[in-house]
N, C-alpha and C positions, 0 to 999 in steps of 0.2 A: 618797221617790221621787226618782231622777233626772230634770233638766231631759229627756232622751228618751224617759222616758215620759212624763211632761206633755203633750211635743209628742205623743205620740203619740196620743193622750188626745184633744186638741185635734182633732187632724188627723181622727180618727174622728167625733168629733161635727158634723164638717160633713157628715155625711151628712143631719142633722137642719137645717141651715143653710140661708137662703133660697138663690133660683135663682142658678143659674151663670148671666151673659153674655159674649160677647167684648167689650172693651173696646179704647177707640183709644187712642192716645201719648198724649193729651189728658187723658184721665179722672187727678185728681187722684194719685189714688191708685197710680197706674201712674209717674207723674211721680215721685213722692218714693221708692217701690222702688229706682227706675231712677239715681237720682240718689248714695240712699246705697248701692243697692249700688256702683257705680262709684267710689263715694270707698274705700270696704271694701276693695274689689278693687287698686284704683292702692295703698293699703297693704300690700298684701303682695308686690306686684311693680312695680317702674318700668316695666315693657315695656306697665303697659295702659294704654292710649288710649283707648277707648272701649266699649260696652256697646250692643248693640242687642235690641230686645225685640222678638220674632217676634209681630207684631199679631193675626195671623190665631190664635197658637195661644193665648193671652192668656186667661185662665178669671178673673173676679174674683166672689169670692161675700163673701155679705154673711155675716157669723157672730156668732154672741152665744153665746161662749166665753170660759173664761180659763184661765190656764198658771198654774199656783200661783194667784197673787191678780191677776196681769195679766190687764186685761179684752183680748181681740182681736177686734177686730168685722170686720176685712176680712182675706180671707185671698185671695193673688194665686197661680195657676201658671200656667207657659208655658214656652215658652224663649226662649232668650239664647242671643246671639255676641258673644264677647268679645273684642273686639281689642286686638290686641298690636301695637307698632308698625305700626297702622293696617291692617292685613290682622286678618281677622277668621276663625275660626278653625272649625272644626264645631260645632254647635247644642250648649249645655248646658241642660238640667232646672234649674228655679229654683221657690222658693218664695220670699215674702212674707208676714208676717204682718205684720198693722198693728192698733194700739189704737188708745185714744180721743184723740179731738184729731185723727188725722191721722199721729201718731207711728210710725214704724218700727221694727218692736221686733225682725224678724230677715228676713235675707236669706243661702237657702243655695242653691249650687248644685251639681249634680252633673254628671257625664258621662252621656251616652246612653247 
């Protein structure tokens, strides 16, 4: 099987996964998304500057899944504004998944 059907795999069995909250800039786990996505992202373009995670739309559930043999215990969506030379841009769709430890295992995002 391909890694997107895995994700997809994954992505389904949060239906089964404990409760959705909003979460603040603060919660752990929103920090270290936010962090590598932005280093992700400045690698594929010098123009970005910064990364903002729209608090209010912020969904972090808690999951006991795995992708092949990766366990992912927290899964993050929301969106994001991605700034580019300091202007920031229209709202992108983003996911997170995160293992054990705290570890960041993917950060994607898309257009609206």
């Amino acid at each position: 099987m391909t890694f997107n059907r895995y994700l997809m795999l994954a992505m389904s069995s949060l239906l089964f996964a404990g409760p959705v909250s909003a979460q603040t800039s603060e919660d752990p786990a929103v920090t270290a998304c936010k962090s590598t996505a932005l280093v992700a992202l400045q690698g594929q373009s010098s123009e970005i500057t910064g990364l903002v995670f729209d608090a209010e739309s912020l969904a972090v559930s808690a999951a006991d899944t795995k992708v092949e043999d990766v366990a992912v215990k927290t899964v993050i969506l929301g969106e994001a504004y991605i700034e580019r030379k300091g202007v920031a841009g229209k709202a992108d769709r983003f996911v997170c998944l995160i293992g054990e430890k705290g570890k960041v295992l993917l950060t994607f995002f898309t257009a609206k």
